[in-house]
C-alpha positions as CSV (number, residue, x, y, z in Angstrom):
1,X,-36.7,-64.4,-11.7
2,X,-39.7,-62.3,-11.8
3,X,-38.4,-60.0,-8.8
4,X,-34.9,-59.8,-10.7
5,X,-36.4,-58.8,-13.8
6,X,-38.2,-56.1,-12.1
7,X,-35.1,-55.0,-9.7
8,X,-33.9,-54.2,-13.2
9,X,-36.1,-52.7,-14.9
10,X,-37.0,-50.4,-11.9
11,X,-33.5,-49.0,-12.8
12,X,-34.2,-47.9,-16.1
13,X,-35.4,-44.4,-16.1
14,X,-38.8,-43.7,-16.3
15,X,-40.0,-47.3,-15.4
16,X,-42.2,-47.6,-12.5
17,X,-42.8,-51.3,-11.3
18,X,-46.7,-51.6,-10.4
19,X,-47.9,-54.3,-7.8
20,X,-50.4,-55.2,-10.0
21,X,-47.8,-55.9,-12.6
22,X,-45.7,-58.3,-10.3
23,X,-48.8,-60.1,-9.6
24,X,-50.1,-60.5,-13.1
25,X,-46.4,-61.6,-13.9
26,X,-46.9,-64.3,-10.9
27,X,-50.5,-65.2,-12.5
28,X,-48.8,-65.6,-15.5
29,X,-45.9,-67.8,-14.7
30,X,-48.2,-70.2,-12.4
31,X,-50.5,-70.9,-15.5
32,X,-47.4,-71.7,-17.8
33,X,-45.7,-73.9,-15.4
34,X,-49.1,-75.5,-13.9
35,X,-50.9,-75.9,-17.5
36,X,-53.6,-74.3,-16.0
37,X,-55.8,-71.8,-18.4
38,X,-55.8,-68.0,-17.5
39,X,-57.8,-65.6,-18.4
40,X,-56.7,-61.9,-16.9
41,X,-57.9,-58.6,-17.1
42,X,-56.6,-55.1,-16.0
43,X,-57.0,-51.6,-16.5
44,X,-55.4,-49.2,-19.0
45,X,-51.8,-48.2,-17.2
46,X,-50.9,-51.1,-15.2
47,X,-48.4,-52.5,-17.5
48,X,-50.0,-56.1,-18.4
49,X,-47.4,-56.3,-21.5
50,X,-44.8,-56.7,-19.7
51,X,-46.3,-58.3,-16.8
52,X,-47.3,-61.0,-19.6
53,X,-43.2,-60.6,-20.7
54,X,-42.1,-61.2,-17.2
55,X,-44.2,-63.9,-16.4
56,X,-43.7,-66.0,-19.1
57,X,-39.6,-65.4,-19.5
58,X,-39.8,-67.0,-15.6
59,X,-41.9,-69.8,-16.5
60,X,-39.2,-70.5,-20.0
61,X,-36.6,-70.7,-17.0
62,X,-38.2,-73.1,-14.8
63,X,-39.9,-75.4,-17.2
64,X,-38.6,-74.8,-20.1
65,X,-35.7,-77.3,-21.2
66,X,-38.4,-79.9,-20.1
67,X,-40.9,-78.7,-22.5
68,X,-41.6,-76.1,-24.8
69,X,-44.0,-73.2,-23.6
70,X,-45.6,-71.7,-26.8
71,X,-46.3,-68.3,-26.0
72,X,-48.7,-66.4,-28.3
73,X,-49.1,-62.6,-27.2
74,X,-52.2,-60.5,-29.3
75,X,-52.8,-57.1,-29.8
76,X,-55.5,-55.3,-31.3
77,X,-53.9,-52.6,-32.7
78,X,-50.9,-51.5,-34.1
79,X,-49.9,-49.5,-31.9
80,X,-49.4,-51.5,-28.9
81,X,-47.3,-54.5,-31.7
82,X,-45.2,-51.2,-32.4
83,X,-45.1,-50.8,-28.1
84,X,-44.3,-54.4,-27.5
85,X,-41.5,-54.3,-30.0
86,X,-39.9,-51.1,-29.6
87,X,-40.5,-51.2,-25.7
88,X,-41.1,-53.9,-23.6
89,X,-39.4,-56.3,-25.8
């Protein structure tokens, strides 16, 4: 799922897929489906939102009709709620 998604977006224009991306979305999806805590950190510019996105959309697929993932996604500002919203999501 997590390559799809990105096969996909990479078509949009403008969207530039980001290895660091694909393996925060990987991070992310591991964590969800293992129940593991994770605690990640990267730069300004490498696209965590929708690494975060990515990684817990693939995680909803695998696990979740078994049980629910609650996803909880916090910004500091408005401007990145605005991003989220009006972007990624």
């Amino acid at each position: 799922y997590i390559e799809l998604a990105y096969e996909r977006l990479a078509a949009q224009p403008g969207f530039r897929a980001r290895p660091e991306q694909k393996r925060l979305s990987r991070a992310v999806f591991e964590s969800l489906v293992s129940g593991e805590p994770l605690v990640a950190e990267a730069p300004t510019g490498v696209g965590k939102t929708i690494a975060y996105l990515i990684g817990a959309l693939a995680a909803s697929k695998t696990v979740g009709q078994d049980r629910p993932i609650p996803i909880v996604i916090s910004t500091a500002t408005v401007g990145l709620q605005s991003q989220i919203l009006a972007n990624d999501l």
